[in-house]
PDB file of the backbone (N, CA, C, O) and the ligand in Angstrom, with CONECT records:
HET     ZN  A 101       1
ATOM      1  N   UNK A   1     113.365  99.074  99.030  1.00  0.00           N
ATOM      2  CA  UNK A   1     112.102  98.452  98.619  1.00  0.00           C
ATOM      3  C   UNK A   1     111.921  98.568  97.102  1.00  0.00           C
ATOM      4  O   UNK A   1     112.230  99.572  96.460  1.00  0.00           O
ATOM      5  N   UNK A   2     111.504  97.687  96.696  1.00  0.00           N
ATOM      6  CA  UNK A   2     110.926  97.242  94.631  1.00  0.00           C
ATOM      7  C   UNK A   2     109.918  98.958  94.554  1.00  0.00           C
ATOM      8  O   UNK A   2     109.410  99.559  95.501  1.00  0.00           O
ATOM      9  N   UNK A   3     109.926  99.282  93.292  1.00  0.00           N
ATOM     10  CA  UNK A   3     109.064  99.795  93.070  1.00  0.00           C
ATOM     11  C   UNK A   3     107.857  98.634  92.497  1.00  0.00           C
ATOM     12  O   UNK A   3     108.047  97.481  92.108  1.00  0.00           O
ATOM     13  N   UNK A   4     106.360  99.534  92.627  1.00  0.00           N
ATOM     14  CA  UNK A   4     105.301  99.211  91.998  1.00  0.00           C
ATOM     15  C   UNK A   4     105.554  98.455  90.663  1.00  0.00           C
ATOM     16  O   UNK A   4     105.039  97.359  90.439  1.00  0.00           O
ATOM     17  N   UNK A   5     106.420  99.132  89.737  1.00  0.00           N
ATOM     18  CA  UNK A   5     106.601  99.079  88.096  1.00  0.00           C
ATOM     19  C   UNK A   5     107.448  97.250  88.170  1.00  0.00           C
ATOM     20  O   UNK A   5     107.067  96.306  87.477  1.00  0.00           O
ATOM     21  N   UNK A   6     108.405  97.203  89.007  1.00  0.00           N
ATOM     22  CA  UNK A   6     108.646  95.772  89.931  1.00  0.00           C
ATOM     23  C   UNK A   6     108.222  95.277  89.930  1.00  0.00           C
ATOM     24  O   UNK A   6     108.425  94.361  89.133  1.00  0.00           O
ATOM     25  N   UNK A   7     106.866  95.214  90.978  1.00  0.00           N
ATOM     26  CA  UNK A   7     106.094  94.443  91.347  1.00  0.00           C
ATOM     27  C   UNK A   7     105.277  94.214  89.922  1.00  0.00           C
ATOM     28  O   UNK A   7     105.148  93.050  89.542  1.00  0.00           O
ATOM     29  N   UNK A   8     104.802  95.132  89.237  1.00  0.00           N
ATOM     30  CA  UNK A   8     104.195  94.401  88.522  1.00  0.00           C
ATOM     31  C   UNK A   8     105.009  93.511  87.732  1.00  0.00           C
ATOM     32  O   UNK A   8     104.466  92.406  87.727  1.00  0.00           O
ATOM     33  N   UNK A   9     106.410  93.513  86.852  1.00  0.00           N
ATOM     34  CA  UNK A   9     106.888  92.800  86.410  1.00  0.00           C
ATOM     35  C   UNK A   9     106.823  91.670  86.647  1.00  0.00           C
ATOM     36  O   UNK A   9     106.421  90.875  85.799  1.00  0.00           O
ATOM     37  N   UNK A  10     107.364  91.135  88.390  1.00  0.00           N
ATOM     38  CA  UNK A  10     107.217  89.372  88.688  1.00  0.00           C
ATOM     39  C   UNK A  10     105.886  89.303  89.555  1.00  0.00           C
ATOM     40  O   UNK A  10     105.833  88.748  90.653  1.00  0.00           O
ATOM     41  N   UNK A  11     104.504  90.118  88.749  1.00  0.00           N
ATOM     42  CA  UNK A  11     103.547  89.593  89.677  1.00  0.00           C
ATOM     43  C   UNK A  11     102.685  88.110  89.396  1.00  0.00           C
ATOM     44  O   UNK A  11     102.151  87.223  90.063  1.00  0.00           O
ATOM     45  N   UNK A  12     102.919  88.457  87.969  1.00  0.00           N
ATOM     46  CA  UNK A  12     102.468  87.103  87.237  1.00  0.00           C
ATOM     47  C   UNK A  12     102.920  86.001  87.636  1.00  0.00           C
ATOM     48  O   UNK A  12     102.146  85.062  87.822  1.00  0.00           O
ATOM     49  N   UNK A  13     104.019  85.904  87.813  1.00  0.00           N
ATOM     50  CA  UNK A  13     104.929  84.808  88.415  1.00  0.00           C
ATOM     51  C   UNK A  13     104.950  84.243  89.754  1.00  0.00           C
ATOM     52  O   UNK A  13     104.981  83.202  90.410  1.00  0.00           O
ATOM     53  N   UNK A  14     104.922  85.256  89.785  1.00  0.00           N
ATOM     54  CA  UNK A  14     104.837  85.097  92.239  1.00  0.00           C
ATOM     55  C   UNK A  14     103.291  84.415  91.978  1.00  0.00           C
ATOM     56  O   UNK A  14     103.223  83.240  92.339  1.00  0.00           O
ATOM     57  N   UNK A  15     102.119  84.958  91.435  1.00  0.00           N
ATOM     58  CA  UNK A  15     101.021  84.512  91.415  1.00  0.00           C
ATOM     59  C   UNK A  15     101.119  82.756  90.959  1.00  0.00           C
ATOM     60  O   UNK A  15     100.159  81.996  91.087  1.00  0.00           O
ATOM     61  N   UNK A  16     102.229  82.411  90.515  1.00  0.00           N
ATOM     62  CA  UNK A  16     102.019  81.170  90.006  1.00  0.00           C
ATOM     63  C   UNK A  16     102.925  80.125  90.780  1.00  0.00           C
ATOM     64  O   UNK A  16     102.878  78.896  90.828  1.00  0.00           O
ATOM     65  N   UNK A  17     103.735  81.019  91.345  1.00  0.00           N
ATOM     66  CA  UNK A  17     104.771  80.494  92.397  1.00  0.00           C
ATOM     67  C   UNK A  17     106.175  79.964  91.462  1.00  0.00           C
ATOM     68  O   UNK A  17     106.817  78.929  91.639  1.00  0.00           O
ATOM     69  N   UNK A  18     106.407  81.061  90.405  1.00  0.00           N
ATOM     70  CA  UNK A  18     107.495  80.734  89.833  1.00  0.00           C
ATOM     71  C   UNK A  18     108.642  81.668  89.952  1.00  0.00           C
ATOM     72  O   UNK A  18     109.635  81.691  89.225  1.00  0.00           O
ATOM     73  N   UNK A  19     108.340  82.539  91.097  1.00  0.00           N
ATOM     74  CA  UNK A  19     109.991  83.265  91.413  1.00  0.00           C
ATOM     75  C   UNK A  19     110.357  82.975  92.788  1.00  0.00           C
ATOM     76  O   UNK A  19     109.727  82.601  93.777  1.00  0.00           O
ATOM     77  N   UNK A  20     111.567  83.263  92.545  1.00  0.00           N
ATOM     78  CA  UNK A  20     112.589  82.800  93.440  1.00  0.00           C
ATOM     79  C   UNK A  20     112.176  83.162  94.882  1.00  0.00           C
ATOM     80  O   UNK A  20     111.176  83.816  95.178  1.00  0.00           O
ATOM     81  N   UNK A  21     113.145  82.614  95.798  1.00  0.00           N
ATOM     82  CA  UNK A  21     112.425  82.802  97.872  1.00  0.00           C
ATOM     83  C   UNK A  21     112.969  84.521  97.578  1.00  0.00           C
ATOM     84  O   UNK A  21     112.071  85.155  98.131  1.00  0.00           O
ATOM     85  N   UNK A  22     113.532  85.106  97.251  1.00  0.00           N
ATOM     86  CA  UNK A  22     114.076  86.004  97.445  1.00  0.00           C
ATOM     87  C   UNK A  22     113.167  87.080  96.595  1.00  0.00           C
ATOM     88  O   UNK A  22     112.675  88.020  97.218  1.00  0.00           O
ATOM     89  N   UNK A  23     112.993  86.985  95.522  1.00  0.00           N
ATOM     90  CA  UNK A  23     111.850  87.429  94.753  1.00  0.00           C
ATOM     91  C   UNK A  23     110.767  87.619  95.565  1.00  0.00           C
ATOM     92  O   UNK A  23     110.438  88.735  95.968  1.00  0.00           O
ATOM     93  N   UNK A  24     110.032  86.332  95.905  1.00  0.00           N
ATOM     94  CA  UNK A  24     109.398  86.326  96.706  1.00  0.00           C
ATOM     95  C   UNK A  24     108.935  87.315  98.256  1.00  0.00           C
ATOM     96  O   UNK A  24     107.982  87.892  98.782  1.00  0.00           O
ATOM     97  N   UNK A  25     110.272  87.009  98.440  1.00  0.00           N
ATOM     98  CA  UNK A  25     110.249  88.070  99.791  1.00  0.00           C
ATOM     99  C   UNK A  25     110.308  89.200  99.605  1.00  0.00           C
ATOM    100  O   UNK A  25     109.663  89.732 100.508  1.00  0.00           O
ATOM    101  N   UNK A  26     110.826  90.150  98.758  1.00  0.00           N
ATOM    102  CA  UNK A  26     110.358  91.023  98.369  1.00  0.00           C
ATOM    103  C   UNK A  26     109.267  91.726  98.197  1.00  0.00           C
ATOM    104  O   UNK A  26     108.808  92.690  98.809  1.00  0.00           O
ATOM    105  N   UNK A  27     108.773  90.906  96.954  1.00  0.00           N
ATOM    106  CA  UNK A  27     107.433  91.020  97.043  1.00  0.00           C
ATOM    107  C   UNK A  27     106.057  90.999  97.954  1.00  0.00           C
ATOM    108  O   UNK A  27     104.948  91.422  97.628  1.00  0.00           O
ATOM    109  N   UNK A  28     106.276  90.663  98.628  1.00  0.00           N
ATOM    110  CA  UNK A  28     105.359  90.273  99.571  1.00  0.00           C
ATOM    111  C   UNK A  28     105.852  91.460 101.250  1.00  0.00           C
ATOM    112  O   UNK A  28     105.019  91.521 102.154  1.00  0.00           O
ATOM    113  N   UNK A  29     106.852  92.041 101.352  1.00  0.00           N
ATOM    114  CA  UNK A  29     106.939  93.105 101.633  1.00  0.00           C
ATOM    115  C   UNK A  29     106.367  94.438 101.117  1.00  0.00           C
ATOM    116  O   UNK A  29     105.884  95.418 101.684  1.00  0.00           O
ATOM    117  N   UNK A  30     106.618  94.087  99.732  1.00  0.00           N
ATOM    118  CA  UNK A  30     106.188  95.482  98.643  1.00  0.00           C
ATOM    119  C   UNK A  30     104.610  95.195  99.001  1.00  0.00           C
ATOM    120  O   UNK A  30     103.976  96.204  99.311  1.00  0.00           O
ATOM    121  N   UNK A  31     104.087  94.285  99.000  1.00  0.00           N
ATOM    122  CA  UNK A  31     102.702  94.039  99.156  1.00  0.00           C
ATOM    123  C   UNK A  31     102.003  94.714 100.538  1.00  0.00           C
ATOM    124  O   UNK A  31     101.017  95.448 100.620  1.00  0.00           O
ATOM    125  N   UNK A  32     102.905  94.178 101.611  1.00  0.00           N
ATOM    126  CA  UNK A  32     102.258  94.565 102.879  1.00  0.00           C
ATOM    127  C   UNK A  32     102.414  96.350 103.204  1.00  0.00           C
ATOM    128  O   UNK A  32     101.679  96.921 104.010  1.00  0.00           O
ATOM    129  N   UNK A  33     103.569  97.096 102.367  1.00  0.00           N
ATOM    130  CA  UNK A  33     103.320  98.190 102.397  1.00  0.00           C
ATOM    131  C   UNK A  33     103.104  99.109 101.350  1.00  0.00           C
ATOM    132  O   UNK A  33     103.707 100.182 101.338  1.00  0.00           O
ATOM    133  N   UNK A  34     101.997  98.671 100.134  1.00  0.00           N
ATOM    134  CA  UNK A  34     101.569  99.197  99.397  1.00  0.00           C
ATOM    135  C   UNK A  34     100.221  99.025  99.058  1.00  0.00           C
ATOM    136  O   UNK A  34      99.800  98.155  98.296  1.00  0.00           O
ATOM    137  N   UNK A  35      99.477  99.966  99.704  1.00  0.00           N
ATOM    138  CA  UNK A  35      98.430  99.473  99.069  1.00  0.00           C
ATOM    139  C   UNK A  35      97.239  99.322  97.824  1.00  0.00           C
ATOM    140  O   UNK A  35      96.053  98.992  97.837  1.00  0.00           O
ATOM    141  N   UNK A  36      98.140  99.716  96.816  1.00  0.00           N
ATOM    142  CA  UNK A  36      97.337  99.820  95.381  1.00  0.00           C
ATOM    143  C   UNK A  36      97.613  98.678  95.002  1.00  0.00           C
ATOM    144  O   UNK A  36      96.780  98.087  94.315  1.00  0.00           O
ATOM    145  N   UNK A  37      99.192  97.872  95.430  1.00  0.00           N
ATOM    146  CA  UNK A  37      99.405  96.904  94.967  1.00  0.00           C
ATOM    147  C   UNK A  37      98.258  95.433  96.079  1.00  0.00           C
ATOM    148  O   UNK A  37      97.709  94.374  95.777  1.00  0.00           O
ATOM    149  N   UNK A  38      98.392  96.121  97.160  1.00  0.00           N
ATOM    150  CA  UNK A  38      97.288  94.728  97.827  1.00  0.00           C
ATOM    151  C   UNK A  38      96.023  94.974  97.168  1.00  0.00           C
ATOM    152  O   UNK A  38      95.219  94.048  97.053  1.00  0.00           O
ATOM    153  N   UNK A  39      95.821  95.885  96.818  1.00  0.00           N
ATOM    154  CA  UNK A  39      94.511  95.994  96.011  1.00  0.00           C
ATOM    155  C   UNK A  39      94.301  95.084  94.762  1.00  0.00           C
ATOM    156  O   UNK A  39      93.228  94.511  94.575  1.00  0.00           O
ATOM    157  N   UNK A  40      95.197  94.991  94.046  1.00  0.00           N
ATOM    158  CA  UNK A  40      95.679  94.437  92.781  1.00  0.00           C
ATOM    159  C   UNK A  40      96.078  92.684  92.812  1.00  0.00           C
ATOM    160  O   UNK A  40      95.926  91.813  91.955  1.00  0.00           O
ATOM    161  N   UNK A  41      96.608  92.647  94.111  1.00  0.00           N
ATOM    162  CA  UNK A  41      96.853  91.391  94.466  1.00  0.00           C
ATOM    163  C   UNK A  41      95.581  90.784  95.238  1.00  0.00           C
ATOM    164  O   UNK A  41      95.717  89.561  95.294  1.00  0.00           O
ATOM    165  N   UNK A  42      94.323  91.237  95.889  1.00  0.00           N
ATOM    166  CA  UNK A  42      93.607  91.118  96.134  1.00  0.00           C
ATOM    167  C   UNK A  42      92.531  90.779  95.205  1.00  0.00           C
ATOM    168  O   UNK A  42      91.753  89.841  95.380  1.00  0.00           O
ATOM    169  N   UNK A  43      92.522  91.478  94.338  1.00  0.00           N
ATOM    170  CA  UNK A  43      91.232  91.442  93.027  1.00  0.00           C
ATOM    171  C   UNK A  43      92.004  90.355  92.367  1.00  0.00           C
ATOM    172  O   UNK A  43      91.417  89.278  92.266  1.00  0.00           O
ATOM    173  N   UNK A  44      93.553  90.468  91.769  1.00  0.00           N
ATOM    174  CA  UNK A  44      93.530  89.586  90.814  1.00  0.00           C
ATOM    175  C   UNK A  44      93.495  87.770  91.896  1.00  0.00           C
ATOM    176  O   UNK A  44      93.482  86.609  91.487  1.00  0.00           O
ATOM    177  N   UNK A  45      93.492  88.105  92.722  1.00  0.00           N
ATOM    178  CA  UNK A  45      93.406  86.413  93.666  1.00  0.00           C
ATOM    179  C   UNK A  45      91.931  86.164  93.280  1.00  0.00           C
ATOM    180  O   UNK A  45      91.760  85.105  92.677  1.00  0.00           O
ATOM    181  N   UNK A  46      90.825  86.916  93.499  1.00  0.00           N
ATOM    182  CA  UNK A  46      89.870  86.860  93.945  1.00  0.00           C
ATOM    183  C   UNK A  46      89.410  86.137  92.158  1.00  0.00           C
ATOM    184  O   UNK A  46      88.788  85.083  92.025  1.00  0.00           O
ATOM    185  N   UNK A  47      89.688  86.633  91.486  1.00  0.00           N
ATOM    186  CA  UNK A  47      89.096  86.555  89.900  1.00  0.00           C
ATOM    187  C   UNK A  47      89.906  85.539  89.974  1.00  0.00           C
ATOM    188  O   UNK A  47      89.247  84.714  90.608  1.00  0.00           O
ATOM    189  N   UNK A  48      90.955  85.053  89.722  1.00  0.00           N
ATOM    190  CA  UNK A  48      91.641  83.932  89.577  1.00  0.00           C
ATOM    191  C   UNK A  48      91.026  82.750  90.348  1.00  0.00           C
ATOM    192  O   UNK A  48      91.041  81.595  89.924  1.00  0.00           O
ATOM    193  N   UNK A  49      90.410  83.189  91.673  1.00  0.00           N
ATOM    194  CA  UNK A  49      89.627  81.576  92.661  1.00  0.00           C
ATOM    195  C   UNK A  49      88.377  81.302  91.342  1.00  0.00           C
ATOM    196  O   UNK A  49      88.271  80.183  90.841  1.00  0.00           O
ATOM    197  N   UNK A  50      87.523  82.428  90.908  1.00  0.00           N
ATOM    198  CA  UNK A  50      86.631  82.835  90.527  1.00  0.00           C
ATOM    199  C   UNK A  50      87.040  81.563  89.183  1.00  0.00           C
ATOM    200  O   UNK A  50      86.605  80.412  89.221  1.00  0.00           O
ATOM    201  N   UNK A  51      87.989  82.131  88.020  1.00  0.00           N
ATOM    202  CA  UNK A  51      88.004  81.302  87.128  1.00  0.00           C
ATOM    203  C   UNK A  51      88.266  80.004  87.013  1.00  0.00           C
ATOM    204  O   UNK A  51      87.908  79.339  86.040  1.00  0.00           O
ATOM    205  N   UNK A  52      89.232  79.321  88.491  1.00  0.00           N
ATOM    206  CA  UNK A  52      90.238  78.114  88.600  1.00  0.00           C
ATOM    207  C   UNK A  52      88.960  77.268  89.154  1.00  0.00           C
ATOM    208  O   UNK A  52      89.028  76.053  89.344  1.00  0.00           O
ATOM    209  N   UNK A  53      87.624  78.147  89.427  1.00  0.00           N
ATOM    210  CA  UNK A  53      86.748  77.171  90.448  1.00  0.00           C
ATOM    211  C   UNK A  53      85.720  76.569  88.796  1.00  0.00           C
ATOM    212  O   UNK A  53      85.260  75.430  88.717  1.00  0.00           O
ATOM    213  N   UNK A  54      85.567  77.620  87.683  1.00  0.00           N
ATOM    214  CA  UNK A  54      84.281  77.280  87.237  1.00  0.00           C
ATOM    215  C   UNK A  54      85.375  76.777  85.312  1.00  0.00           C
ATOM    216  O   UNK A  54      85.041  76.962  84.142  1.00  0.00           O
ATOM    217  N   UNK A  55      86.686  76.121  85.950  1.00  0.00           N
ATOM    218  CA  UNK A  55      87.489  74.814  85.520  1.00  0.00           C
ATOM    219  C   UNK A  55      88.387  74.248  85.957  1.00  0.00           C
ATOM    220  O   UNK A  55      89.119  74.958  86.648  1.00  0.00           O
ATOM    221  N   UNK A  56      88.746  72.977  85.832  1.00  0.00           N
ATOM    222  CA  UNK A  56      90.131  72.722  86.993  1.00  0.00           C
ATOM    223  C   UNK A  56      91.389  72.476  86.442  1.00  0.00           C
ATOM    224  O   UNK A  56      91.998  71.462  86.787  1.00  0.00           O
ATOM    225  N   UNK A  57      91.914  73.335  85.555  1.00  0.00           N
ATOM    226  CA  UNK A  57      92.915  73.070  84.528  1.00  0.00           C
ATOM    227  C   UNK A  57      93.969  74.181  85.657  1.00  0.00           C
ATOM    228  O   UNK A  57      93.431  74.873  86.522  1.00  0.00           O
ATOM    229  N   UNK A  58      95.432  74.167  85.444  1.00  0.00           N
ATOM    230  CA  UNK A  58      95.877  75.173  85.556  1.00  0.00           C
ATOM    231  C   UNK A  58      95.741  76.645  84.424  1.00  0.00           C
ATOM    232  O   UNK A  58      95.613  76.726  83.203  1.00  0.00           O
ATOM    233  N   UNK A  59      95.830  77.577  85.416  1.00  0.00           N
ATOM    234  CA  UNK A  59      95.757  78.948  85.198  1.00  0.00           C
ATOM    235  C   UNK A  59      96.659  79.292  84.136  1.00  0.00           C
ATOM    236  O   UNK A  59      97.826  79.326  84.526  1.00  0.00           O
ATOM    237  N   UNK A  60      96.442  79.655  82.480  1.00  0.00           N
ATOM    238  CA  UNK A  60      97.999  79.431  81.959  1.00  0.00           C
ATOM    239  C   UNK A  60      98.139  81.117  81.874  1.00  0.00           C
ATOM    240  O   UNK A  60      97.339  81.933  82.331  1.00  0.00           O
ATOM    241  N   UNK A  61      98.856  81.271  81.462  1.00  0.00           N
ATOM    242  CA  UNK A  61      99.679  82.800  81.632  1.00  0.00           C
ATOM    243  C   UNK A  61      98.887  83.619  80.606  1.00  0.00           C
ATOM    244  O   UNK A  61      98.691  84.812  80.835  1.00  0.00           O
ATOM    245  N   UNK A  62      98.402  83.023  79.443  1.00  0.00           N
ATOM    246  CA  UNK A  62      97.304  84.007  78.402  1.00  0.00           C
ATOM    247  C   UNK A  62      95.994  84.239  79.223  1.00  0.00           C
ATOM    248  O   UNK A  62      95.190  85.079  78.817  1.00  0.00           O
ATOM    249  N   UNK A  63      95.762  83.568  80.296  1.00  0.00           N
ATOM    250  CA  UNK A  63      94.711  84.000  81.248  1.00  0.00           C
ATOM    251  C   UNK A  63      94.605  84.849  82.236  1.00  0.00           C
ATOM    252  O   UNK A  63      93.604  85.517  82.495  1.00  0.00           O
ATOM    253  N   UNK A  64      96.101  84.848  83.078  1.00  0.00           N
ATOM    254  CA  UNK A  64      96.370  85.230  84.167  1.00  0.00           C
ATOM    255  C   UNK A  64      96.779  86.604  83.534  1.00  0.00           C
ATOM    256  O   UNK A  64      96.608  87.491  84.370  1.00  0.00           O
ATOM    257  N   UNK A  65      97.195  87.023  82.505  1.00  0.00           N
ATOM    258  CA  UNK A  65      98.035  88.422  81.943  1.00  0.00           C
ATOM    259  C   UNK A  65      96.781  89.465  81.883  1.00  0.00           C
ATOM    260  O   UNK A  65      96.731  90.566  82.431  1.00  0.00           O
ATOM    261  N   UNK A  66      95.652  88.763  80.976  1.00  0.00           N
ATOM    262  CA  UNK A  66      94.381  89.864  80.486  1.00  0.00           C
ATOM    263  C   UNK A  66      93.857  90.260  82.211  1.00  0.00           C
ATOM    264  O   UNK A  66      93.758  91.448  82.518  1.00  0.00           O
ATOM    265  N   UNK A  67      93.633  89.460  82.967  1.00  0.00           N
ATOM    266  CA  UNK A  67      93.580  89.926  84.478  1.00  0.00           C
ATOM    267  C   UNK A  67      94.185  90.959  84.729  1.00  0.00           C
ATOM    268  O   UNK A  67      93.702  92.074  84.531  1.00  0.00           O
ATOM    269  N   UNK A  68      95.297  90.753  85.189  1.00  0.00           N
ATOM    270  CA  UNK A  68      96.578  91.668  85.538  1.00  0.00           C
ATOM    271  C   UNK A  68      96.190  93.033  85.053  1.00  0.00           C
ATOM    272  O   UNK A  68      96.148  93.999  85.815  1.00  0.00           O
ATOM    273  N   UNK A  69      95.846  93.113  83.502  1.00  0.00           N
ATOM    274  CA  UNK A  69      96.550  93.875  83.088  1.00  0.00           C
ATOM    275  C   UNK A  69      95.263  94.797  83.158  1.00  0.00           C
ATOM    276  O   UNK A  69      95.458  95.995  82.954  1.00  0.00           O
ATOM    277  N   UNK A  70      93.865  94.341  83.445  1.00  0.00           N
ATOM    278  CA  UNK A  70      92.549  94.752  83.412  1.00  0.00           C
ATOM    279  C   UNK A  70      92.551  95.771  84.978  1.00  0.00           C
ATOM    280  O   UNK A  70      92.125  96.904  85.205  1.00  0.00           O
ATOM    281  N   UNK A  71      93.123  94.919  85.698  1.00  0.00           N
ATOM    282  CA  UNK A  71      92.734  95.593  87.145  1.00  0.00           C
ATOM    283  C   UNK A  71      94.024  97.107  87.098  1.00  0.00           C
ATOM    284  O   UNK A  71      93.656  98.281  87.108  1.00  0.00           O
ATOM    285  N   UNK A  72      95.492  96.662  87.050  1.00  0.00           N
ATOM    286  CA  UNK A  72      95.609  97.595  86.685  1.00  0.00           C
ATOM    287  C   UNK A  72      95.440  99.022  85.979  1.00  0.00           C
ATOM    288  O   UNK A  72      95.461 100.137  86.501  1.00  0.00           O
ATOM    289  N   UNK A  73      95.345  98.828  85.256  1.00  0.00           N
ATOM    290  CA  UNK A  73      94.258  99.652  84.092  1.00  0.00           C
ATOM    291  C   UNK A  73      93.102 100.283  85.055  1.00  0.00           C
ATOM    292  O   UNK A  73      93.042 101.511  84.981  1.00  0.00           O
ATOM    293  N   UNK A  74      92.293  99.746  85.832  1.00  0.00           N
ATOM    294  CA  UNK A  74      91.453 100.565  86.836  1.00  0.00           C
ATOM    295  C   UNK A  74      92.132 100.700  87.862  1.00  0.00           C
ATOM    296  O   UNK A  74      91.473 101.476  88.553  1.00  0.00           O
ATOM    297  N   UNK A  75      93.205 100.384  88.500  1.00  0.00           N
ATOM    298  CA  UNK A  75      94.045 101.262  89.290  1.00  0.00           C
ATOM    299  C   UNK A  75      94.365 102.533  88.820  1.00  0.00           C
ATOM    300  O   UNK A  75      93.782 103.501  89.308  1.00  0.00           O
ATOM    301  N   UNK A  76      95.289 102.695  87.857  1.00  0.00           N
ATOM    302  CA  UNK A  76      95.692 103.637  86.867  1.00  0.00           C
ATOM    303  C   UNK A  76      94.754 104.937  86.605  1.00  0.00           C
ATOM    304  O   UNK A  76      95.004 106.137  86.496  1.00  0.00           O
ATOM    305  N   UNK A  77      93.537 104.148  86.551  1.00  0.00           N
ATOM    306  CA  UNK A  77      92.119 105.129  86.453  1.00  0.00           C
ATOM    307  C   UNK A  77      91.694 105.653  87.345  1.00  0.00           C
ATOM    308  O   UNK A  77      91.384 106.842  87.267  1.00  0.00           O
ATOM    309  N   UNK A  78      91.546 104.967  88.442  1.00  0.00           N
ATOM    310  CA  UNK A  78      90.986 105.199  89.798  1.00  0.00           C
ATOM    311  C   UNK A  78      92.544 105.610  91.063  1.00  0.00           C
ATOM    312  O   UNK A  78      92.417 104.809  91.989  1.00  0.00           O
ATOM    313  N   UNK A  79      93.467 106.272  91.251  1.00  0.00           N
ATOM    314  CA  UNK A  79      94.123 106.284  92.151  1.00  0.00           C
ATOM    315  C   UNK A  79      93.736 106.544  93.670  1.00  0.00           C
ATOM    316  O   UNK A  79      94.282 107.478  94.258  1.00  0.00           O
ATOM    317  N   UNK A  80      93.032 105.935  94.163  1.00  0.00           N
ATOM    318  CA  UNK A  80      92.579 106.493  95.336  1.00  0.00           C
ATOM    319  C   UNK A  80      92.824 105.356  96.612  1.00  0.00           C
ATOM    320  O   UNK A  80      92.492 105.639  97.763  1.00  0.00           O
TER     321      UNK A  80
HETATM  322 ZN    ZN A 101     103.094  99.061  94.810  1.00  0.00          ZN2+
END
């Protein structure tokens, strides 16, 4: 199994649907048995519906990163 440090690397990407089926599958294993990371993948979905609803442009990556990198950061803080 990926570590966490992994997952975060292609999370940006999987979020955008730009890694590979295999990438993919991975990930989404690492997801179902981790849960700081469903946490992370949970919040950053949730903020991402949040921003994609109130414009209808795609999500570009200087948007999707300050996310990422925010929730982490209160993971990091909060381990529980
Ligand atoms: Zn993890």
């Amino acid at each position: 199994m990926i570590t966490c440090e992994e997952f975060f690397a292609e999370f940006a990407d999987y979020l955008e649907n730009q890694v590979s089926l295999e990438v993919r599958q991975e990930l989404e294993l690492h997801l179902s048995q981790c849960r700081a990371c469903h946490v992370l993948y949970d919040s950053t979905r949730k903020t991402i519906r949040i921003v994609s609803e109130s414009n209808s442009f795609d999500l570009p990556q200087n948007v999707l990163e300050p996310i990422i990198d925010r929730v982490m950061a209160k993971l990091r803080t909060d381990p529980s």
